[in-house]
N, C-alpha and C positions, 0 to 999 in steps of 0.2 A: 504494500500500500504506500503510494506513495505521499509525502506531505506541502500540502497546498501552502500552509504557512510560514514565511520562510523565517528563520530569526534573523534578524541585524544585528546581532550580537555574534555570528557564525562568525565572522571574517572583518575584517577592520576596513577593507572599502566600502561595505554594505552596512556596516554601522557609520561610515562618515557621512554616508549619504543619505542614511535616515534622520541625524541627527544635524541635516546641514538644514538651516532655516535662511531665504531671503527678505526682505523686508517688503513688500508688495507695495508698488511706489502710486497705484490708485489706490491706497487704502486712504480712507477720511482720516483726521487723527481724531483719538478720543474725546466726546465731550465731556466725559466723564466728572472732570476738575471743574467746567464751569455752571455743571447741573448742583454738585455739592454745593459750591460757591455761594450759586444762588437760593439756594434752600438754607445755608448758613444767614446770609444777608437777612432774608427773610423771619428769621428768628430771632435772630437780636433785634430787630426793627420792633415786631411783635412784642420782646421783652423789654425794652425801651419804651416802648408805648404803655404797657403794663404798667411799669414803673411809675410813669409820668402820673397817672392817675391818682 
């Protein structure tokens, strides 16, 4: 029987090339940083305002 899975870890070109990553040059960059941002913004605004009262 033969096996259909190969390991990358068999051989050191087959693991270089599994574990080679490019950086995908249409990828968007994360909003990630300016979604938190804004959710932080908005809390201290909110507890600012709390405050004030």
């Amino acid at each position: 029987m033969s096996d259909n899975n190969v390991d990358p870890s068999g051989n050191t070109e087959a693991f270089r090339a599994f574990t080679r990553t490019t950086p995908d040059p249409t990828a968007a960059p994360s909003k990630a940083p300016f979604v938190i941002g804004g959710v932080v913004a908005v809390v201290l605004i909110a507890l600012v305002a709390w405050l004030a009262l």
